[in-house]
BAPANU-841124 format. One record per residue: x, y, z of N, C-alpha, C in turn; residue in three letters. Coordinates in Angstrom, 3 decimals. Layout:
N
        n_x        n_y        n_z       ca_x       ca_y       ca_z        c_x        c_y        c_z   rest
          X          Y          Z          X          Y          Z          X          Y          Z    ala
...
// end
This chain:
70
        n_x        n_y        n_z       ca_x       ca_y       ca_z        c_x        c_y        c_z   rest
    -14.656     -3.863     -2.208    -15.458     -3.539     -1.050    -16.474     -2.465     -1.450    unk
    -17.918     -2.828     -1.014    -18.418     -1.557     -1.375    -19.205     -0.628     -0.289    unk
    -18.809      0.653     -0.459    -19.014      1.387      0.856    -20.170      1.338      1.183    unk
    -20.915      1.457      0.272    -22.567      2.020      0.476    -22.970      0.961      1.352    unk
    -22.374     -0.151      1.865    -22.872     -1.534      2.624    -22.553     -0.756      4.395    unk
    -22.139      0.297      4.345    -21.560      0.940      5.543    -22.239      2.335      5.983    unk
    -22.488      2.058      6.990    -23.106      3.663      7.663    -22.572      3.900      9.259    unk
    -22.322      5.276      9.331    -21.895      5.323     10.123    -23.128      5.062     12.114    unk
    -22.719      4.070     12.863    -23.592      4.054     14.010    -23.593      4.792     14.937    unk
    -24.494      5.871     14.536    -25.017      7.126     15.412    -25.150      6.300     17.295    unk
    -25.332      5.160     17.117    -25.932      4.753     18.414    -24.947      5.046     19.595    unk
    -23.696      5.049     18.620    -22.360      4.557     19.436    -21.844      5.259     19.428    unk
    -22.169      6.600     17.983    -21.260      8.391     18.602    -22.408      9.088     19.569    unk
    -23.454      8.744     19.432    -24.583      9.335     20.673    -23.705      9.128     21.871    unk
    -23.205      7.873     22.068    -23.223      7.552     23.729    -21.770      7.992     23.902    unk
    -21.277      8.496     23.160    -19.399      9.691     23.511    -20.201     10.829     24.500    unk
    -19.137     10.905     25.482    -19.270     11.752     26.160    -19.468     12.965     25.625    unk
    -18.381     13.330     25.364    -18.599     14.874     25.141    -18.796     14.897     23.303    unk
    -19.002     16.430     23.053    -19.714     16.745     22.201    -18.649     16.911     20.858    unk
    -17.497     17.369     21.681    -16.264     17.468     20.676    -16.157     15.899     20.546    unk
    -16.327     15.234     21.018    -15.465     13.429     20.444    -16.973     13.073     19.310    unk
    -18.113     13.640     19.667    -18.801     13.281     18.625    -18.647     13.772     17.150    unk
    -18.362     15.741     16.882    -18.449     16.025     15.970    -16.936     16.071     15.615    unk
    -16.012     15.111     15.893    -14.486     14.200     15.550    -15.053     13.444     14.630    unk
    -15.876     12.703     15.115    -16.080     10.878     13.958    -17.094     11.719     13.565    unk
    -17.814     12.938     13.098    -18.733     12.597     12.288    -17.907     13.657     10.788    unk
    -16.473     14.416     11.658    -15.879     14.878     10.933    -15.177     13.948      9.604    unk
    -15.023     13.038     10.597    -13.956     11.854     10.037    -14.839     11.412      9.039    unk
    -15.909     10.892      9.112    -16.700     10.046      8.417    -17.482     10.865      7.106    unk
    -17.490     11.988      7.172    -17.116     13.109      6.140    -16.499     13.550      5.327    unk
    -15.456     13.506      6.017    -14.015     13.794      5.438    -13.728     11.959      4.494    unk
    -14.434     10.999      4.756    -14.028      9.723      4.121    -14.853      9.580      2.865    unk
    -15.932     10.404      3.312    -16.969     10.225      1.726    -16.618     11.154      0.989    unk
    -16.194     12.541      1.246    -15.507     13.312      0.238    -13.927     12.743     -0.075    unk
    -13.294     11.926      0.411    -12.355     11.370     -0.195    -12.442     10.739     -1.224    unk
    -13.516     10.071     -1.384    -13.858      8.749     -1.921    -14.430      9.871     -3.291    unk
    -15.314     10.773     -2.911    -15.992     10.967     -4.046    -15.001     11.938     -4.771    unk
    -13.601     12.745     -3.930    -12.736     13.249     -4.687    -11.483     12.491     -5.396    unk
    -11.852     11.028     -5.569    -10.779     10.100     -5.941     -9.488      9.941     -5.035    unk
     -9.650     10.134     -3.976     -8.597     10.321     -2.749     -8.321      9.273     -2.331    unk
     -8.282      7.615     -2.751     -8.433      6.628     -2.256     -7.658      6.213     -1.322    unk
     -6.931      6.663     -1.147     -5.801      6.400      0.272     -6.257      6.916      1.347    unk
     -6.470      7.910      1.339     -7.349      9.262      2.331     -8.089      8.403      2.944    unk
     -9.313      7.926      1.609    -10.400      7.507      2.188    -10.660      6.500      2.787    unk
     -9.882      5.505      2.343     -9.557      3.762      3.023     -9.051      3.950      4.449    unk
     -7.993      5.130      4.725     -7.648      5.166      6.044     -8.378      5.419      6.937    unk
     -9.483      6.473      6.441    -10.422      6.611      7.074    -11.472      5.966      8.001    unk
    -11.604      4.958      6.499    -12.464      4.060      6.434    -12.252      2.939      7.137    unk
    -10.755      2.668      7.561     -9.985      1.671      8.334     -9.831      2.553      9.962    unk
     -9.976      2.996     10.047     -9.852      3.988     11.312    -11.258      3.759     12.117    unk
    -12.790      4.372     11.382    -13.479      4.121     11.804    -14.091      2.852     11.817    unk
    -14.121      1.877     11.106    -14.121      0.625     11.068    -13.978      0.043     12.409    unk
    -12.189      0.089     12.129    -11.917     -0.457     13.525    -12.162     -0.621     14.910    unk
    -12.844      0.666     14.850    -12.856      1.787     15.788    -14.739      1.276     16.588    unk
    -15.200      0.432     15.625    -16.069      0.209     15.509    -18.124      1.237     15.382    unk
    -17.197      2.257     14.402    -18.068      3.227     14.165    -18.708      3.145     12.977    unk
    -18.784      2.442     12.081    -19.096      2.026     11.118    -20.095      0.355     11.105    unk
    -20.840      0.377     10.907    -21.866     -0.883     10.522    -21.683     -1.292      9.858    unk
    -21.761     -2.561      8.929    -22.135     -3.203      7.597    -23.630     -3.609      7.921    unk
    -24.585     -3.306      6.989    -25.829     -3.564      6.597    -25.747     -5.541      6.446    unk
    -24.722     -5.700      6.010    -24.899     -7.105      5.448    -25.038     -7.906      6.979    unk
    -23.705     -7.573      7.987    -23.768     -8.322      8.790    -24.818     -8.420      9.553    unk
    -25.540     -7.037      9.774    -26.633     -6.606     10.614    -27.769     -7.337     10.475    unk
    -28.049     -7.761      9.156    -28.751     -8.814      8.548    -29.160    -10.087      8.882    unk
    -27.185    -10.338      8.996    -27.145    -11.882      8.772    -27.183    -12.122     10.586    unk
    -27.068    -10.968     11.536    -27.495    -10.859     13.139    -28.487    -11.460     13.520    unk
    -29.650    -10.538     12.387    -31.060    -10.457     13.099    -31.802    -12.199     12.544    unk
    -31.307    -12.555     11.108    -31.206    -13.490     10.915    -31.217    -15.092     11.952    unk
    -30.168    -15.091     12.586    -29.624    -16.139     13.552    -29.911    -15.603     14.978    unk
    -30.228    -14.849     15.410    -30.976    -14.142     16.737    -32.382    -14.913     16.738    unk
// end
């Protein structure tokens, strides 16, 4: 998997209410790239599976293959 295909969507921590749930995921999503770049790979996958899920995270590829078939 490669991360760099992933950014985190500001669009969707903009629209969190409050200010603490925003600087949470932008903690998180921080805390996943210094995992990654401190060889933490468990750390960082959970992370990375957390916000994912969570649907805070984009893939560039799919976004693509969206605007594509739109």
């Amino acid at each position: 998997m490669k991360f760099d295909n992933y950014y985190l969507d500001l669009e969707k921590v903009n629209s969190l209410k409050s200010k603490e749930e925003k600087e949470q995921i932008h903690r998180y999503y921080m805390d996943m790239m210094h995992s990654f770049i401190d060889q933490r790979n468990s750390m960082g996958m959970s992370l990375f599976n957390t916000l994912n899920q969570s649907k805070y995270l984009k893939e560039v590829r799919s976004e693509k293959i969206d605007k594509i078939l739109s």
